[in-house]
FIVEX-900781 format. One record per atom (N, C-alpha, C): residue number from 1; residue in one letter; atom name; x, y, z. Coordinates in pm, whole numbers, padded with zeros to 5 digits. Each point is the difference from the previous one (the first is absolute). Layout:
BEGIN
     n   res   atom       px       py       pz
   NUM     a     CA        X        Y        Z
...
This chain:
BEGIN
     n   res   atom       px       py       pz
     1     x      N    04801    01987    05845
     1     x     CA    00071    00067    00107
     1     x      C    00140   -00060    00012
     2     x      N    00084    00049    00009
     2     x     CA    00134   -00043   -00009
     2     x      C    00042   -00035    00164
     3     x      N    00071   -00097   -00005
     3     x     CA    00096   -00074   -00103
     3     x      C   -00107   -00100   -00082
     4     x      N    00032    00034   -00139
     4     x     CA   -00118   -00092   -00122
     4     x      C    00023   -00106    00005
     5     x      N   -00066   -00124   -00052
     5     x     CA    00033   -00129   -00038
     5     x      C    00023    00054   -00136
     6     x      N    00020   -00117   -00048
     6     x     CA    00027   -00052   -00160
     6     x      C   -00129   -00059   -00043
     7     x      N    00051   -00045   -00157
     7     x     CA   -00147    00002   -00064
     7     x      C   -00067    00083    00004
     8     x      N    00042    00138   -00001
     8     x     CA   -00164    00078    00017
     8     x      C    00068    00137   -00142
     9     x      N   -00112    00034   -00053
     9     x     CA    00023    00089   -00113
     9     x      C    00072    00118    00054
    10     x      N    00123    00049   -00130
    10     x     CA    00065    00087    00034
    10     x      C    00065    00024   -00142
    11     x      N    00113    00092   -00002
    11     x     CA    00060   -00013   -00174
    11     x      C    00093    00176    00031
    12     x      N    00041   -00005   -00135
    12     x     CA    00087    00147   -00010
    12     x      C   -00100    00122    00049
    13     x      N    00045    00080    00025
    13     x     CA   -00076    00103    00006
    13     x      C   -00030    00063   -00056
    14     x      N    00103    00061   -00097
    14     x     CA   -00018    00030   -00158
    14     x      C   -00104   -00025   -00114
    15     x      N   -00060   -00107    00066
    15     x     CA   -00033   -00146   -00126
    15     x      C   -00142    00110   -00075
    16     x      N    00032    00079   -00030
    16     x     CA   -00109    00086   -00071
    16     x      C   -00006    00048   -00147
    17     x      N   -00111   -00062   -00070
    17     x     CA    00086    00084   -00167
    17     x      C   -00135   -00033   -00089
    18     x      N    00013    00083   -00123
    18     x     CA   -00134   -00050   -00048
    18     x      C   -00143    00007    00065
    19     x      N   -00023    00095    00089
    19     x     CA   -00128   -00039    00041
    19     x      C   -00034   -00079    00105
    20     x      N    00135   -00099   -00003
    20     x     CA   -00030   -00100    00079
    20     x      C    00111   -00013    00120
    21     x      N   -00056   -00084    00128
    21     x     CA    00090   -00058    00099
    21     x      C    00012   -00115   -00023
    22     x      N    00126   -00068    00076
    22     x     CA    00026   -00155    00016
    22     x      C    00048   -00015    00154
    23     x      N   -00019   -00183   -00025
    23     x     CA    00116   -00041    00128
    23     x      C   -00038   -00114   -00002
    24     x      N    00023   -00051    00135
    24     x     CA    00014   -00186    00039
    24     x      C    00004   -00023    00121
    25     x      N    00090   -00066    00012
    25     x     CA   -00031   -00107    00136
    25     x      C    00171    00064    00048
    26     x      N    00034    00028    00139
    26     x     CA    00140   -00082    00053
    26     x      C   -00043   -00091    00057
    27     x      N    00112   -00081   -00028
    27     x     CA   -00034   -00158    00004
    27     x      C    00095   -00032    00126
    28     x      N    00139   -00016   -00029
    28     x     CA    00072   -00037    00174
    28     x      C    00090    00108    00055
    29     x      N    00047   -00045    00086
    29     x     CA    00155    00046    00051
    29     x      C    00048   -00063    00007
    30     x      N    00175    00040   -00085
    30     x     CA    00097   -00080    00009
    30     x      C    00124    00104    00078
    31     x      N    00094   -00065    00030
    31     x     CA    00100    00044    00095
    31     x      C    00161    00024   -00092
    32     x      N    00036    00081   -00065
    32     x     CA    00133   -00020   -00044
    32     x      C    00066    00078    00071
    33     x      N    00138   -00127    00019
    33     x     CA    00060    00089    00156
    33     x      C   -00039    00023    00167
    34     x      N   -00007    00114    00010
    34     x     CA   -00055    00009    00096
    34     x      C   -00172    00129   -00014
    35     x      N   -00030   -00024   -00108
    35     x     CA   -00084    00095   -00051
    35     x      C   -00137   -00069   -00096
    36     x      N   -00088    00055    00037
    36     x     CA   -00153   -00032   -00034
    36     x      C   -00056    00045   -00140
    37     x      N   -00026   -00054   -00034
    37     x     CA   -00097    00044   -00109
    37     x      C   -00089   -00080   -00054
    38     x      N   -00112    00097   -00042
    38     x     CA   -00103   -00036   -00082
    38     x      C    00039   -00049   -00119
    39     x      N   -00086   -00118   -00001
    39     x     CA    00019   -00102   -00179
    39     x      C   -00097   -00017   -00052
    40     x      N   -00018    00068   -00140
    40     x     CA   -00162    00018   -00092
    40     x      C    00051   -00062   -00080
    41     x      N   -00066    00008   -00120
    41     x     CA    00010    00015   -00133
    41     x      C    00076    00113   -00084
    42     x      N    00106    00017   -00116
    42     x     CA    00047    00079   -00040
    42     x      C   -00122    00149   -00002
    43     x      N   -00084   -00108   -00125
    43     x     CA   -00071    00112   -00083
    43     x      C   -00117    00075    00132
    44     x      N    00012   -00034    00134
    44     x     CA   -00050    00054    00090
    44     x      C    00061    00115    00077
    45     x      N    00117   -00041    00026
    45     x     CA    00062    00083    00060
    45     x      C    00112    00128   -00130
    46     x      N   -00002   -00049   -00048
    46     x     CA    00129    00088   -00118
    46     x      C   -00056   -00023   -00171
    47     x      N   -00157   -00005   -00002
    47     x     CA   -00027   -00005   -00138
    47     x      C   -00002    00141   -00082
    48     x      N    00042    00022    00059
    48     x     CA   -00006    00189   -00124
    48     x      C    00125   -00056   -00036
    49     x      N    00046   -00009   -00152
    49     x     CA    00124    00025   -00058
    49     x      C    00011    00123   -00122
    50     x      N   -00091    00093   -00026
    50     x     CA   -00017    00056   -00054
    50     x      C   -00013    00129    00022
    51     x      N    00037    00115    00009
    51     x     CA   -00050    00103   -00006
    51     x      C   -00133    00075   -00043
    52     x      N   -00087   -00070    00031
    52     x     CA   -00135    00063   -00123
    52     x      C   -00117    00057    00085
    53     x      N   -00100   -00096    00054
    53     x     CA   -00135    00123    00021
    53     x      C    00037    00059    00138
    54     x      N    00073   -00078    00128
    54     x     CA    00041    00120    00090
    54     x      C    00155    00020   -00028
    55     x      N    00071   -00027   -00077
    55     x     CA    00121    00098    00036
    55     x      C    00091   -00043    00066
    56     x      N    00007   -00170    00023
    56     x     CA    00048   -00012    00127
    56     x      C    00035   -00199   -00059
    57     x      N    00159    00010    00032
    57     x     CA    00032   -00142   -00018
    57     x      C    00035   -00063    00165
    58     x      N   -00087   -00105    00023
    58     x     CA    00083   -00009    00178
    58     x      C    00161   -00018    00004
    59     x      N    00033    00050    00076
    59     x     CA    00139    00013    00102
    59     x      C    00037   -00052    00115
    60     x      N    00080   -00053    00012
    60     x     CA    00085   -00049    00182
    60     x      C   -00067    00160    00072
    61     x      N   -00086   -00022    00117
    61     x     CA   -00021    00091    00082
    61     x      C   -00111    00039    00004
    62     x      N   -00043   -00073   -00106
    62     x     CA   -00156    00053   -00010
    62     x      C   -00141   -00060    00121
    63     x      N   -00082    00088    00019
    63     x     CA   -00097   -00088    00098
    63     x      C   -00113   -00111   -00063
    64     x      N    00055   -00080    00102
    64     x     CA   -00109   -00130   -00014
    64     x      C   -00086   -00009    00119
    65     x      N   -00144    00021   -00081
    65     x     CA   -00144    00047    00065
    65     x      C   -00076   -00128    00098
    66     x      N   -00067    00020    00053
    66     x     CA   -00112   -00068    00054
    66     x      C   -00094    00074    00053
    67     x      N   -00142   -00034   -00022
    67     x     CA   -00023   -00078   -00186
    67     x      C    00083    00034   -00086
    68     x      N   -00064   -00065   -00109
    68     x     CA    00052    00076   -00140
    68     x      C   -00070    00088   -00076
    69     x      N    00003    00067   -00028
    69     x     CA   -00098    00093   -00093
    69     x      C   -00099   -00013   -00033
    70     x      N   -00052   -00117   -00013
    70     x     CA   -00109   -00029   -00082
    70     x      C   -00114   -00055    00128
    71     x      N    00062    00014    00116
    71     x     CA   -00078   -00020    00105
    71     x      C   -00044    00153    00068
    72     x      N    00080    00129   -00066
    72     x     CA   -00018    00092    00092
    72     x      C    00006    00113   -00116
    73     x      N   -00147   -00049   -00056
    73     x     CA   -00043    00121   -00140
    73     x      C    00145    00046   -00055
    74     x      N    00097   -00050   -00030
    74     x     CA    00112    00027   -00092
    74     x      C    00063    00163    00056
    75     x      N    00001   -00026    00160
    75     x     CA    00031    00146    00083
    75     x      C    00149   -00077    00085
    76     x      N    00136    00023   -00032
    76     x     CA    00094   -00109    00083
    76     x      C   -00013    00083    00111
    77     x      N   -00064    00132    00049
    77     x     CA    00026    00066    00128
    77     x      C   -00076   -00041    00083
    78     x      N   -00103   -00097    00005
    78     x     CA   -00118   -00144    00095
    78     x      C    00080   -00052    00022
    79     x      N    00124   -00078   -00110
    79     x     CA    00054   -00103    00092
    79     x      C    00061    00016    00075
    80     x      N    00120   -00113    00042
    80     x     CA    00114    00022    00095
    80     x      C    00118   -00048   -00071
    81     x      N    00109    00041    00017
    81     x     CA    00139   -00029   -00018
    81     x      C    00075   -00133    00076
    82     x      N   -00029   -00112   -00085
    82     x     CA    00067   -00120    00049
    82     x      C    00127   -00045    00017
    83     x      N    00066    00018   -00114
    83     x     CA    00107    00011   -00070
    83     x      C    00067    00077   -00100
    84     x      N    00102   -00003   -00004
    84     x     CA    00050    00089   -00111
    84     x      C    00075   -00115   -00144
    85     x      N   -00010    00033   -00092
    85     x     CA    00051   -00109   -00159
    85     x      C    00164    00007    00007
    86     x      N   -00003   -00119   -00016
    86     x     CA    00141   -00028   -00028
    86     x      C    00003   -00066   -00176
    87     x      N    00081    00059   -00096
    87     x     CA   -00089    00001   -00087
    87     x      C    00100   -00148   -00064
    88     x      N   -00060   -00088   -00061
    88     x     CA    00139   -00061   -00034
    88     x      C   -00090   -00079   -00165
    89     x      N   -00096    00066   -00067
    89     x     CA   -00024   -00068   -00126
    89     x      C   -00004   -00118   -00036
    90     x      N   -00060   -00025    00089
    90     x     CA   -00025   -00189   -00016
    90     x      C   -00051   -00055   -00157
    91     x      N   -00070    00113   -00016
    91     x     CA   -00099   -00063   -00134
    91     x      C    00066   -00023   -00107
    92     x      N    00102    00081   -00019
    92     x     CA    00093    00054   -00093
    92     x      C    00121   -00079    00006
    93     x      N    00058   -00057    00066
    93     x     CA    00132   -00048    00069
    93     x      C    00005   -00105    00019
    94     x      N   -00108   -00086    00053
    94     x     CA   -00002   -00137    00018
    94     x      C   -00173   -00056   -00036
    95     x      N    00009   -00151    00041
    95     x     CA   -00120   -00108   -00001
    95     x      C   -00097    00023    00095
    96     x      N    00004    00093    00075
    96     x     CA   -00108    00070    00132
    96     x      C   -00083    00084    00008
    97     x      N   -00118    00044    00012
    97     x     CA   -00054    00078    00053
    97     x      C   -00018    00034    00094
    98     x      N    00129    00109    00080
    98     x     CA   -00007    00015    00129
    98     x      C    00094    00157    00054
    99     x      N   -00046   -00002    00109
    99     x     CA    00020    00139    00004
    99     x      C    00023    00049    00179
   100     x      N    00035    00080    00043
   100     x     CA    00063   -00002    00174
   100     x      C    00007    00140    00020
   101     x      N   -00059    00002    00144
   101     x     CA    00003    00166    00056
   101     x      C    00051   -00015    00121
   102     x      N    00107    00087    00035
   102     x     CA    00044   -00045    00112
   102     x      C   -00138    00081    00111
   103     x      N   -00001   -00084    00098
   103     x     CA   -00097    00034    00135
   103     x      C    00014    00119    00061
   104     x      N   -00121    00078   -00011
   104     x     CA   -00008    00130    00103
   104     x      C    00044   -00037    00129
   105     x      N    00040    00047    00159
   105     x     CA    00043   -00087    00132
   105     x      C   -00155    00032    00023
   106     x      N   -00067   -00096    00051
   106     x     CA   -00124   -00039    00073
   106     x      C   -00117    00018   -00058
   107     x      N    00018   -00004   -00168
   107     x     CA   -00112   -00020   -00070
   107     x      C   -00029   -00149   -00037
   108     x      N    00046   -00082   -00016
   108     x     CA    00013   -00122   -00069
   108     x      C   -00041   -00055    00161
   109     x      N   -00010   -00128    00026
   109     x     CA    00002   -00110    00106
   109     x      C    00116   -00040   -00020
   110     x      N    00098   -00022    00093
   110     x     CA    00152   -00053   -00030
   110     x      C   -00015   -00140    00063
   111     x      N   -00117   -00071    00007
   111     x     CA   -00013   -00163   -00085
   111     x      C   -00044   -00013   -00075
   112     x      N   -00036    00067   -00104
   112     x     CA   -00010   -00026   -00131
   112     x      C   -00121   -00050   -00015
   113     x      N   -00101   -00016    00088
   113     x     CA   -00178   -00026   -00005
   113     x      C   -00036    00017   -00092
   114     x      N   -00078   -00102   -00066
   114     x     CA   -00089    00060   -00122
   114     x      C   -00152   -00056    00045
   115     x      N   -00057    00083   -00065
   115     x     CA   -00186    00013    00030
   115     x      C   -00056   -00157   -00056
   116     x      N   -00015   -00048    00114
   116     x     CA   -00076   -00126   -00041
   116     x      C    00042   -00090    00041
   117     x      N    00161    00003   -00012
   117     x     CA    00091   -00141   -00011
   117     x      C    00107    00015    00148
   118     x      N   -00001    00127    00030
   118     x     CA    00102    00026    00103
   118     x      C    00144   -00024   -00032
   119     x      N    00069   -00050    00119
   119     x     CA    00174    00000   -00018
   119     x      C    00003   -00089   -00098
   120     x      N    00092    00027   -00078
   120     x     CA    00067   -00117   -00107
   120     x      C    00161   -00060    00062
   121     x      N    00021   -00088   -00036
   121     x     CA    00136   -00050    00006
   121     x      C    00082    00049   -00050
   122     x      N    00134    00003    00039
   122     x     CA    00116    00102   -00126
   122     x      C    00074   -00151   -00075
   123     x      N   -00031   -00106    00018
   123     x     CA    00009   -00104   -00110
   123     x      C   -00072    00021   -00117
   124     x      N   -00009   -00070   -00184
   124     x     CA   -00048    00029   -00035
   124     x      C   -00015   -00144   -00063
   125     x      N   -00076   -00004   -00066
   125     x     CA   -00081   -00169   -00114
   125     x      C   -00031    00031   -00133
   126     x      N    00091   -00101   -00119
   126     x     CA   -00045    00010   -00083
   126     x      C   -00117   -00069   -00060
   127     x      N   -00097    00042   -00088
   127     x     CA   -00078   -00049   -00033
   127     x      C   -00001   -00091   -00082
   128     x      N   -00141   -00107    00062
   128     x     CA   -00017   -00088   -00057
   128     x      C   -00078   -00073   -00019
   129     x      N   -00077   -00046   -00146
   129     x     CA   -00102   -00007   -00037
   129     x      C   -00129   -00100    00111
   130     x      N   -00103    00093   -00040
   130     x     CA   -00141   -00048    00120
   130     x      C    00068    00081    00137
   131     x      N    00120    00072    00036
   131     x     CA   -00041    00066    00079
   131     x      C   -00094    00113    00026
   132     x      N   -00024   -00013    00158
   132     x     CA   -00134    00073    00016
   132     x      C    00036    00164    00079
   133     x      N   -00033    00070   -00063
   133     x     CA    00083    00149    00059
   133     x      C   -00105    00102    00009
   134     x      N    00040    00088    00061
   134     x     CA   -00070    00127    00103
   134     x      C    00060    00099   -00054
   135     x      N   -00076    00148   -00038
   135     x     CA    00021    00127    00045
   135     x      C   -00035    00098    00036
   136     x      N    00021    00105    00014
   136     x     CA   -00100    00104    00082
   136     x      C    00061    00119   -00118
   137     x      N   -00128    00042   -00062
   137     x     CA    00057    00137   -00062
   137     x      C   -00147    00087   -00032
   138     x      N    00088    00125   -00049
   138     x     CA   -00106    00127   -00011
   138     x      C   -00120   -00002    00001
   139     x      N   -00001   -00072   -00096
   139     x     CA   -00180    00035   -00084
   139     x      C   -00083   -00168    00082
   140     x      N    00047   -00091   -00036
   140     x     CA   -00074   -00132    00024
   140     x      C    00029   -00045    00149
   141     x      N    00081    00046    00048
   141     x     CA    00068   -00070    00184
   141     x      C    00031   -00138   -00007
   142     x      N   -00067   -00056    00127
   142     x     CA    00110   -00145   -00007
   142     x      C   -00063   -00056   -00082
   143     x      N    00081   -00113   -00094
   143     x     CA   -00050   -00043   -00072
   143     x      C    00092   -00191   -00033
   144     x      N   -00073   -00052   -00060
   144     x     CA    00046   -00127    00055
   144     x      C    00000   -00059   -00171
   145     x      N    00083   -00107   -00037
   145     x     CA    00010   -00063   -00125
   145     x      C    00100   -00124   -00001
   146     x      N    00054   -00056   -00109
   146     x     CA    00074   -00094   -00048
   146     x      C    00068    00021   -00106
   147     x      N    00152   -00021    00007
   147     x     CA    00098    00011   -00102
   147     x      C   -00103   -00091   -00144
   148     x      N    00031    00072   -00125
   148     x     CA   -00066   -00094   -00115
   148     x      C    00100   -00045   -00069
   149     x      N    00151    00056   -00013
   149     x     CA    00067    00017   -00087
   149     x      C    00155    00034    00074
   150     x      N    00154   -00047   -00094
   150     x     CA    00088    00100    00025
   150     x      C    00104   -00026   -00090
   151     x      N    00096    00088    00001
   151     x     CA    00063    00010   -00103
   151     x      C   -00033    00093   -00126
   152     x      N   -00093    00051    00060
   152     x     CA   -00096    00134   -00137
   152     x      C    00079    00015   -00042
   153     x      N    00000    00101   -00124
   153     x     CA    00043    00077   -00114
   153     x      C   -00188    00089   -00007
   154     x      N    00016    00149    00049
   154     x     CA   -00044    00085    00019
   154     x      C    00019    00103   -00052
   155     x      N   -00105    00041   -00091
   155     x     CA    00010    00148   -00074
   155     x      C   -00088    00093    00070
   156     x      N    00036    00093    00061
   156     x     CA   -00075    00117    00065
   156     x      C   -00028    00114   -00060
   157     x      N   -00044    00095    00001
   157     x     CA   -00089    00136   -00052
   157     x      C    00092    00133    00130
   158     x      N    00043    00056   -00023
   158     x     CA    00015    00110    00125
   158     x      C   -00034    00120   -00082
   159     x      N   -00019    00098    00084
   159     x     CA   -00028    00122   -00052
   159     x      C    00173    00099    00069
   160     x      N    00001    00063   -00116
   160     x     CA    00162    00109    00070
   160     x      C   -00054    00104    00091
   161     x      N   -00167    00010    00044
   161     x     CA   -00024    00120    00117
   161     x      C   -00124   -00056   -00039
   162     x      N   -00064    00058    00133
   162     x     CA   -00158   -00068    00056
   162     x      C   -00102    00060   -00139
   163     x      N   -00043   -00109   -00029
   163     x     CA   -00127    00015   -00143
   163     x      C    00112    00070   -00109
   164     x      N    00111   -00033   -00024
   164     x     CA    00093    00072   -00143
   164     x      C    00015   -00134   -00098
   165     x      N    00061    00064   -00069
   165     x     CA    00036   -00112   -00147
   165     x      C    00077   -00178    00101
   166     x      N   -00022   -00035   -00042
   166     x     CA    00048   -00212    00054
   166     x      C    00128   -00002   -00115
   167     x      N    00048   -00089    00072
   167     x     CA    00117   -00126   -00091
   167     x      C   -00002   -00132    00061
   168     x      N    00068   -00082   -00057
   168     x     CA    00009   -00139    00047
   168     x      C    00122   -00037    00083
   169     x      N   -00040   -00106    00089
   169     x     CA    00128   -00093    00058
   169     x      C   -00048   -00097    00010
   170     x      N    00112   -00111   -00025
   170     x     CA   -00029   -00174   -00012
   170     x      C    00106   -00002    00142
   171     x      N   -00056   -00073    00076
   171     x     CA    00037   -00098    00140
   171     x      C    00015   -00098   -00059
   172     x      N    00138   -00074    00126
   172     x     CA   -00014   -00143   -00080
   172     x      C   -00002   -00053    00163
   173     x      N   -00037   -00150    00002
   173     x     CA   -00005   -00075    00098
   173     x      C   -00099    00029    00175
   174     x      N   -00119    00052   -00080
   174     x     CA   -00076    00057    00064
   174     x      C   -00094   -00099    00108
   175     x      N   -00027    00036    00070
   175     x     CA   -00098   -00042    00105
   175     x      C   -00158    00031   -00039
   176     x      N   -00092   -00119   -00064
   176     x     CA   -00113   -00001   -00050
   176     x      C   -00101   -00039    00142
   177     x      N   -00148    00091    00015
   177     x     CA   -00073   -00039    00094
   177     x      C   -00124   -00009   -00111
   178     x      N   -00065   -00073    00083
   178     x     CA   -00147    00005   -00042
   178     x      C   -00104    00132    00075
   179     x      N   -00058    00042   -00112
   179     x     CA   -00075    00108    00030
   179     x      C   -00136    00046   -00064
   180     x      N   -00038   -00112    00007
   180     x     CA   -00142   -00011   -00082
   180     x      C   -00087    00152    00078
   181     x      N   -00060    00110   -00108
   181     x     CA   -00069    00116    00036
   181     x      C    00072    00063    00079
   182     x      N    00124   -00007   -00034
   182     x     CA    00077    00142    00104
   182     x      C    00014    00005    00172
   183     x      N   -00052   -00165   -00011
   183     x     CA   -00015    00012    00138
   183     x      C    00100   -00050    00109
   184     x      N    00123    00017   -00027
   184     x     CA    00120   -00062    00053
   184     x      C    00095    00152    00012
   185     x      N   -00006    00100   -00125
   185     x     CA    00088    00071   -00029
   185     x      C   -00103    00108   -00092
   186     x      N   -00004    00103    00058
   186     x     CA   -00096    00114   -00112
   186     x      C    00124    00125   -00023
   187     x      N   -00062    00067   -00101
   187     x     CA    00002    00174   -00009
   187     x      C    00117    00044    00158
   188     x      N    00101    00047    00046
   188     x     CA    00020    00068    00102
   188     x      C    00051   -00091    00064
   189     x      N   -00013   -00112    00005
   189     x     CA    00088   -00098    00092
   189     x      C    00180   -00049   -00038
   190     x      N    00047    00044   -00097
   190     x     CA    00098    00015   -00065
   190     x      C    00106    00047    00165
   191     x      N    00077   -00057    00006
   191     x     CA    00097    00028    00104
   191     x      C   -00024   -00131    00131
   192     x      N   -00102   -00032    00003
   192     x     CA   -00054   -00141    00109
   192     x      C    00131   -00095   -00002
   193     x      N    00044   -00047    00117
   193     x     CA    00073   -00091    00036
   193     x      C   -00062   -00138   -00020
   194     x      N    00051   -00091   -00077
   194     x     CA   -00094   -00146    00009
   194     x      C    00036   -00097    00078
   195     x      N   -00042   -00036    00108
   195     x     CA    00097   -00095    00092
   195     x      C   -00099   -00144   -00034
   196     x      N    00081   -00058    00136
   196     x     CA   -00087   -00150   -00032
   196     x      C   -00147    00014    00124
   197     x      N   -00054   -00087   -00067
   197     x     CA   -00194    00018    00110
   197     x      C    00079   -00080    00068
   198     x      N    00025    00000    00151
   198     x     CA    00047   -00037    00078
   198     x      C   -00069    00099    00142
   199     x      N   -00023   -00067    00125
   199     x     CA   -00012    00071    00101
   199     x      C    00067    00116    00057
   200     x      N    00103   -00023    00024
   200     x     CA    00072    00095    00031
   200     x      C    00141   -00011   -00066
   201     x      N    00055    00131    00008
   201     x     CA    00111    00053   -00040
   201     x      C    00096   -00099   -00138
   202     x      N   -00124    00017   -00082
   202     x     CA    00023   -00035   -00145
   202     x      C    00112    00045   -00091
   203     x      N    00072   -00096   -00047
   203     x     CA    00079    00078   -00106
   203     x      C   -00019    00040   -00112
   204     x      N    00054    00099   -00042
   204     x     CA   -00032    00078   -00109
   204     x      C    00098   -00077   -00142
   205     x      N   -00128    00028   -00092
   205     x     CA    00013   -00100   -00126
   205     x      C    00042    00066   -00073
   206     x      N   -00082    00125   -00035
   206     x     CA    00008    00074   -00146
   206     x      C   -00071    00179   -00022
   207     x      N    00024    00071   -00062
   207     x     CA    00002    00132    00010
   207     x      C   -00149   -00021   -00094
   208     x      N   -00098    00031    00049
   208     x     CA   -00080    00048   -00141
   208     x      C   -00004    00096   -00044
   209     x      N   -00008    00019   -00158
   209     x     CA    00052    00123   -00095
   209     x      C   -00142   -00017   -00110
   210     x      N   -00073   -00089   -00044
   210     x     CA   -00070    00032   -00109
   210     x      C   -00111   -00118   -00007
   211     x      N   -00101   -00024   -00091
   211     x     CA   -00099   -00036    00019
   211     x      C   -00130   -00012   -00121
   212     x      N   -00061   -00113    00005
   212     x     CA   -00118    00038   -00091
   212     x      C   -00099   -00078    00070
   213     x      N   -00112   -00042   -00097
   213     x     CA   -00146   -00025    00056
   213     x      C    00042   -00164    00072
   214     x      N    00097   -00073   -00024
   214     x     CA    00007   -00121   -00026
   214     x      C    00138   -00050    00122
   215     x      N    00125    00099   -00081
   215     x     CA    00142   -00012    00099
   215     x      C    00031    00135    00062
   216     x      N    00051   -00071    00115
   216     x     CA    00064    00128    00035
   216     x      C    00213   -00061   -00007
   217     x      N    00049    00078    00033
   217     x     CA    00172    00005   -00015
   217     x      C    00042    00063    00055
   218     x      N    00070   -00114    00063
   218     x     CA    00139    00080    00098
   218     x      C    00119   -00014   -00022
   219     x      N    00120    00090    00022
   219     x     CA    00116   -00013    00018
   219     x      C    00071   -00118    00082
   220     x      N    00052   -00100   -00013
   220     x     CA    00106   -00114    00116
   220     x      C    00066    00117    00119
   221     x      N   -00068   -00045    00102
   221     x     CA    00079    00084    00125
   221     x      C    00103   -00002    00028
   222     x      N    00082   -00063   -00083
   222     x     CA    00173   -00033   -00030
   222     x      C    00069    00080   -00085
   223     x      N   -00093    00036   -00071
   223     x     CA    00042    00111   -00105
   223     x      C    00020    00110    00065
C-alpha cells in the first residue's frame, strides 16, 4: 500500500520476453537535488538493451512497477507505478551496476524506509573486511552476513532482455560477502541496498548486483 518502503520486489514493467518475466529488489532512495528517486540495480531497472522477444528497449519515462512482474503472473496492469526510468546505462558506461527512477509523488516513503532495517542515514561507509552487514530484498528479506573479501575483480553473466542471449562484464574493486547456500543474497534480490548491521539508521555500504552459492557482490556505495 503506498507510500512503499524499499527493499521490496519491483523492476521495469516491460521486463517481458521469451516466455518469460523478470525483476528485483528497489533497494533505496536517494535525493539528487531536490528530487527522489529510486536506486536498483541496472540490469533491474533498464535491462532490455535489445530489441528482441517484446519489442521494447527501456527508455527515460518508462514505468517502474511494484511488484515486479514476476510477483504478479507477468501482468504489469496488478502492479503499481512507482517511478518512472531515468535511463543512464550504467552497465555499459561505467564500473556499476546501477540504475534510478525518479519517484511517483506519494508512492515511495519520502524517508526512504526500507523493510526490515527502517531509516538509513544519508552518510555512507566504506567497506571493510569482517564487516557485518544487513539487507532487505525481494526474494530472501532481511538478511544478515559478513564482508569476505574486497577489491574483487568480477566477471558477471547478464542477459540483453529477460531469459535472451547473455554477455560478459568484469567489475573491478568489488565488495565480496559471504553467502554460503544463497542465503545472504538469492535469485531477485539484485537491487538490495547493503548497509552496516547496526541498530538504527545504518549506513549504506554497497549496491548488490550479483551472486552465487558461496559470494554474493556489491558495488562501493561511493561509486
Amino acid at each position: 500500500t503506498p507510500p512503499i518502503w524499499l527493499g521490496t520486489s519491483g523492476g521495469w514493467a516491460y521486463d517481458f520476453a521469451n516466455g518469460y518475466c523478470c525483476g528485483g529488489t528497489l533497494g533505496a532512495l536517494v535525493r539528487i537535488g531536490t528530487t527522489q528517486y529510486i536506486l536498483s540495480a541496472c540490469h533491474v531497472l533498464e535491462g532490455d538493451i535489445v530489441a528482441g522477444g517484446n519489442n521494447r528497449i527501456a527508455q527515460t519515462g518508462d514505468p517502474i512497477i511494484q511488484p515486479g512482474l514476476i510477483d504478479e503472473n507477468c501482468n504489469r496492469y496488478l502492479a503499481q507505478i512507482g517511478g518512472t526510468l531515468v535511463k543512464r546505462r550504467s552497465l555499459s558506461t561505467s564500473n556499476v551496476d546501477c540504475a534510478i527512477a525518479r519517484v511517483v509523488a506519494g508512492m515511495v516513503r519520502t524517508d526512504g524506509a526500507i523493510l526490515g532495517i527502517g531509516t538509513i542515514s544519508h552518510y555512507i561507509s566504506a567497506a571493510s573486511l569482517h564487516q557485518q552487514v544487513k539487507k532487505s530484498g525481494r526474494t530472501s528479506g532481511t538478511t544478515y552476513s559478513r564482508v569476505s573479501g574486497l577489491n574483487a575483480s568480477v566477471r558477471v553473466t547478464f542477459t540483453r532482455e529477460c531469459h535472451g542471449r547473455t554477455y560478459q562484464k568484469t567489475f573491478y574493486g568489488q565488495i565480496v560477502i559471504a553467502n554460503s547456500g544463497s542465503n545472504f543474497l538469492d535469485h531477485g534480490d539484485s537491487g538490495s541496498l547493503m548497509v552496516e548491521d547496526v541498530a538504527t539508521n545504518p549506513r549504506a555500504v554497497g549496491l548488490l548486483f550479483a551472486g552465487s552459492s558461496t559470494s554474493a557482490f556489491a558495488n562501493p556505495i561511493n561509486e
